[in-house]
C-alpha positions, 0 to 999 in steps of 0.5 A, a space after each residue: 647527500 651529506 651537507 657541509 657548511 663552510 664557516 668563512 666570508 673569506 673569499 679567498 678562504 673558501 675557495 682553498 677550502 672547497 678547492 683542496 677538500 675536492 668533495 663531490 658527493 657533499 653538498 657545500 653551503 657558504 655565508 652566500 646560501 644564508 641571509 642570517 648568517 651569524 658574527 662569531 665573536 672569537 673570544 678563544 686564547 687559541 687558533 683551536 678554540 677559535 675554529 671550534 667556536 665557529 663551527 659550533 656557532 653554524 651548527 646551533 644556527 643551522 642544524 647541519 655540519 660545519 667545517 672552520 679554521 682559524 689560522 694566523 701568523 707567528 713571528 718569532 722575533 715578535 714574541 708568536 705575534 700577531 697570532 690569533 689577532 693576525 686579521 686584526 693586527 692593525 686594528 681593523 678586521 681584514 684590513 690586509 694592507 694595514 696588517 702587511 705594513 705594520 708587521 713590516 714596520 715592526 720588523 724594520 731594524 731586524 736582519 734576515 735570520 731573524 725574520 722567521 715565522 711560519 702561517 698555522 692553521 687548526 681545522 675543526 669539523 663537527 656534526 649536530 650530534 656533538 663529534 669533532 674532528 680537528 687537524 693542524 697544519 704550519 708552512 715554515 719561512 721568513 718575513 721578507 721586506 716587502 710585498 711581492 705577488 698579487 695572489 693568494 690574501 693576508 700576509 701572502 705578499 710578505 711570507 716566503 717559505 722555506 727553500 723558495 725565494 718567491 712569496 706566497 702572493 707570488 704561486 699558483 694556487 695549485 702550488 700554494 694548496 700543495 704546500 700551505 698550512 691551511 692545505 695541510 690541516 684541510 688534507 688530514 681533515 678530509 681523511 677525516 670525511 668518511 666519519 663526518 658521512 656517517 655522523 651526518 647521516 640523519 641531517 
């Protein structure tokens, strides 16, 4: 059976992964099935160099296939910010409180059609054998004033898309994996699963 590692400590992350990826004939390792998993330094100037670079990392330390995202939020009124620094906005990596209320803080003075932002998210998959498969996928929105919902994670609470009033935070998972950046750059990845079978076939 063809083996994947999911290359994330993101809860949250992995369960979307696993969730909208929905493979049963792959045997999926995490951060959970390892006790020297590997800190990545994401030195990359872009989402796409980032996940390559984790998933490159995975697949020197363990020899097997590894499938990583990175993935951020752009303001348009903030230059593209926070980026690639989306996680460490405010500082401290993951510190999803701090990030949501300084990007609020940022936008205080600016008007509602001004606030527009999208999450994007590049997904890589690659094989001990060198191939590499990505895929790219964008949720258009705006930023709202305040948080709202308790689900999903990041700046869920605060992005509301396009032709809905609710935020992220306040959806299903199974509506958000419907429509989230991370869905679609995971569903053009999965077209991408038969390849990964056969180049992973030997490990």
């Amino acid at each position: 059976m063809p083996e994947l590692i999911i290359a994330s400590k993101n809860e949250g992350k992995i369960r979307e992964i696993i969730d909208i990826l929905d493979l049963h004939d792959i045997k999926i390792y995490t951060y959970k099935d390892f006790t020297d998993w590997p800190e990545v330094d994401e030195a990359g100037t872009t989402f796409y160099e980032n996940a390559l670079l984790k998933a490159r990392v995975l697949v020197e330390t363990f020899g097997k296939p590894a499938v990583a995202d990175d993935s951020g939020l752009e303001v348009d009124a903030l230059g593209g910010e926070p980026g690639i620094y989306s996680a460490r906005y405010a500082g401290e990596q993951g510190n999803v409180i701090k990030n949501n209320e300084k990007l609020l803080h940022e936008l205080a003075d600016i008007p509602w059609d001004k606030r527009t932002a999208r999450f994007r998210c590049v997904a890589v998959l690659m094989t001990p054998d060198g191939w590499v498969a990505s895929a790219e996928g964008t949720l258009e929105g705006h930023i709202g004033f305040e948080p709202h919902g308790a689900a999903g994670f990041g700046y869920d609470p605060i992005f509301i898309p396009l032709g809905d009033t609710r935020t992220v935070a306040e959806m299903p998972l199974d509506e958000k994996n419907k429509i989230s950046h991370r869905a679609q750059a995971f569903r053009k990845l999965k077209e991408r699963m038969p390849e990964l079978k056969e180049h992973a076939k030997d490990y």
